[in-house]
N, C-alpha and C positions, 0 to 999 in steps of 0.2 A: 679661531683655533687652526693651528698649521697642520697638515696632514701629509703623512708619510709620501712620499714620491708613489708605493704602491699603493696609497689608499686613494691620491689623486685618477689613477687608472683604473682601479677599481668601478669607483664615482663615474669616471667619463663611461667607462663600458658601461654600467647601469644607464647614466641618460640617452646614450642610442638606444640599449634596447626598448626601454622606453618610448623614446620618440619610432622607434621602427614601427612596435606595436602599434601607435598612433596613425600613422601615416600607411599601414598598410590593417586592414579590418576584414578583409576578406579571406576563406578559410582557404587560399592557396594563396602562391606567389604571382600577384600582380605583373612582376615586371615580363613573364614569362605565358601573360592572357596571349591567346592567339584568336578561339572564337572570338563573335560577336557578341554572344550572351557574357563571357569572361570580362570584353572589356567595358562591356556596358554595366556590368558589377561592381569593377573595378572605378568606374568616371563616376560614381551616385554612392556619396559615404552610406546612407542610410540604408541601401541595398546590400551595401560591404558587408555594415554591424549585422542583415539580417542573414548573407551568407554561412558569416562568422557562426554566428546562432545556432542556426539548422544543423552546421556542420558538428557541434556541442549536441545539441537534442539528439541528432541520430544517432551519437556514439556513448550514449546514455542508452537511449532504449536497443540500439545493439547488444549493450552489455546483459541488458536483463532477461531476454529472449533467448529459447531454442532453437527457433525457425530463423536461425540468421540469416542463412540461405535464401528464405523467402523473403525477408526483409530487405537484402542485401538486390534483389531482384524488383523489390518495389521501391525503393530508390531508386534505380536504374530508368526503372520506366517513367519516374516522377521528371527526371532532369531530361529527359529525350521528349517525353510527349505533353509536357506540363511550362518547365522554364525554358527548355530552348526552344519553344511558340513563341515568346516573349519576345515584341519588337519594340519597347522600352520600357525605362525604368519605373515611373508607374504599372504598368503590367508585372514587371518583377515582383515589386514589391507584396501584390496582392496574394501572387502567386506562393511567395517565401513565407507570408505571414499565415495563409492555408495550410501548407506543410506543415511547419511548426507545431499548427495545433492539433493537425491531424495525429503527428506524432506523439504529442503528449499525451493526444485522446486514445492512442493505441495504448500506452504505456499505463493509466489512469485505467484502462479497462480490466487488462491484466485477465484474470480467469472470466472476467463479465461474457456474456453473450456465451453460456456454454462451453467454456474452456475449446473453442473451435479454432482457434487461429493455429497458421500448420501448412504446410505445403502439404498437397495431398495428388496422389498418381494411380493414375487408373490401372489398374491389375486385369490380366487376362487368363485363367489356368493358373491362380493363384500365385503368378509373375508382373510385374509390371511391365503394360505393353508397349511403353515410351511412347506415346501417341496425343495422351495429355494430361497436364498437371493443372491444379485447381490452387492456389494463394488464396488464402483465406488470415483474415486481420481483425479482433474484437475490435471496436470502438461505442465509445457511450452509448449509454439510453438503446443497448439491444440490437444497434447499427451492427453492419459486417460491410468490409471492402471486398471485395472480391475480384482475383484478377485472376484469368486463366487463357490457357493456349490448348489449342489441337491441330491433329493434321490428320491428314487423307491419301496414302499414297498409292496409285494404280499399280500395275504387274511393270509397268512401265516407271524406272527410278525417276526419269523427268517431269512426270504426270504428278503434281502435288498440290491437292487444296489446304489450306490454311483456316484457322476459324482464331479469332483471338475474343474474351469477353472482358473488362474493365469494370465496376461500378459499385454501388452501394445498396445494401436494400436491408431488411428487417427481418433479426431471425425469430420465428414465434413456435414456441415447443420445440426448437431442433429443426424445424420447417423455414430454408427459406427458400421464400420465389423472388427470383430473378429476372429484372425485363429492364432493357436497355432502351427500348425505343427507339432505333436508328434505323427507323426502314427508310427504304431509298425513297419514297416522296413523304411530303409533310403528313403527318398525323398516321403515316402507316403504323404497321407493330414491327419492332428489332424482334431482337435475342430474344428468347425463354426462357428459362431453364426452372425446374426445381428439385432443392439439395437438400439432404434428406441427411442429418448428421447422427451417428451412435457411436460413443466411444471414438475410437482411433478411424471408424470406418465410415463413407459418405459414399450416398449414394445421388447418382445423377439420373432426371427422370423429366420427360415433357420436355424436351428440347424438340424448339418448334422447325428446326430447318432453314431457323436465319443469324444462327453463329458461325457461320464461313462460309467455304466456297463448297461446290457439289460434292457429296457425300460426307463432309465434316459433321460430327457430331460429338459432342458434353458425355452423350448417354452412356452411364455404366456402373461398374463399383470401382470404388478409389479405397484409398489407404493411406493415412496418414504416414508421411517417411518418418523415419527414424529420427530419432533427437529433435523432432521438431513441433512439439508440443508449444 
């Protein structure tokens, strides 16, 4: 069958893009990688596809969430302190295919574990005191992620402790305890905390004085932000 001069260009346009999509798998523009984690993405197809992937899953469960904000912020933290650790593509790989499910298992949870997932900010005089916010994420079987930041500032603006917490643990009745274990010699005790969830509001209670630097402290009442159920 002879085909129109324009149906021939047509035709060639579809097999580039075609062959583009083939030769390029990863959810950005390759030729334009400059990190090391990019091009190490980029050199390992099967790392590409699971880029590609991730990049899908998270713009799926973006969609169906209110706490984009805080989703939008555990992404963040996932590709800074998770893939770019990554010194090759075996490690990537592990890494991508963790996400993914962690993702789905967000998404799969949905209202599970007490409809808690939510960015939450600690309020002072019935204001928020910008000092710390709590990410909170359902995941299966009653799991919760938990990621949260604070700070500490003297009279003094240069004077600043830091406390940040990361991890997963188990909510039972609205109760969860939180322990990190990273004390600075083996088998010490980390972090503490226990988050005490009602409604929109949470409360922070038993932090033991090893989520940051001097005077850092979890301890308070929070509030779930707005839209972010």
């Amino acid at each position: 069958m002879n085909l129109p001069r324009s149906g021939h260009k047509r035709t060639l346009a579809l097999l580039f893009l075609l062959a583009s999509g083939m030769a390029q798998s990863a959810s950005f523009d390759c030729a334009k990688a400059r990190s090391d984690t990019e091009k190490r993405i980029c050199a390992d197809p099967a790392v590409s596809r699971l880029d590609s992937e991730l990049a899908l899953v998270y713009r799926d469960t973006m969609a169906g969430v209110a706490h984009k904000g805080a989703l939008k912020g555990w992404q963040k933290q996932w590709l800074w302190s998770t893939r770019d650790d990554c010194a090759d593509a075996a490690c990537l790989g592990l890494a991508y295919a963790a996400r993914i499910a962690e993702l789905r298992g967000h998404t799969r949870a949905g209202a599970a574990a007490g409809g808690v997932s939510g960015r939450y900010e600690r309020h002072y005089r019935n204001k928020p005191d910008k000092t710390a916010t709590i990410d909170v994420f359902a995941l299966p079987g009653n799991r919760v992620r938990v990621l949260g930041s604070a700070h500490w500032q003297s009279a003094n603006p240069d004077n600043v402790n830091i406390g940040d917490i990361s991890g997963v643990a188990t909510l039972d009745k609205k109760v969860l305890r939180y322990r990190d274990g990273n004390g600075d010699r083996e088998g010490e005790i980390g972090c503490m905390l226990t988050l005490t969830f009602a409604g929109d509001a949470l409360t922070v209670s038993d932090d033991n004085r090893r989520c940051g630097g001097h005077n850092v402290t979890f301890d308070g009442a929070y509030r779930r932000a707005s839209g972010s159920k």
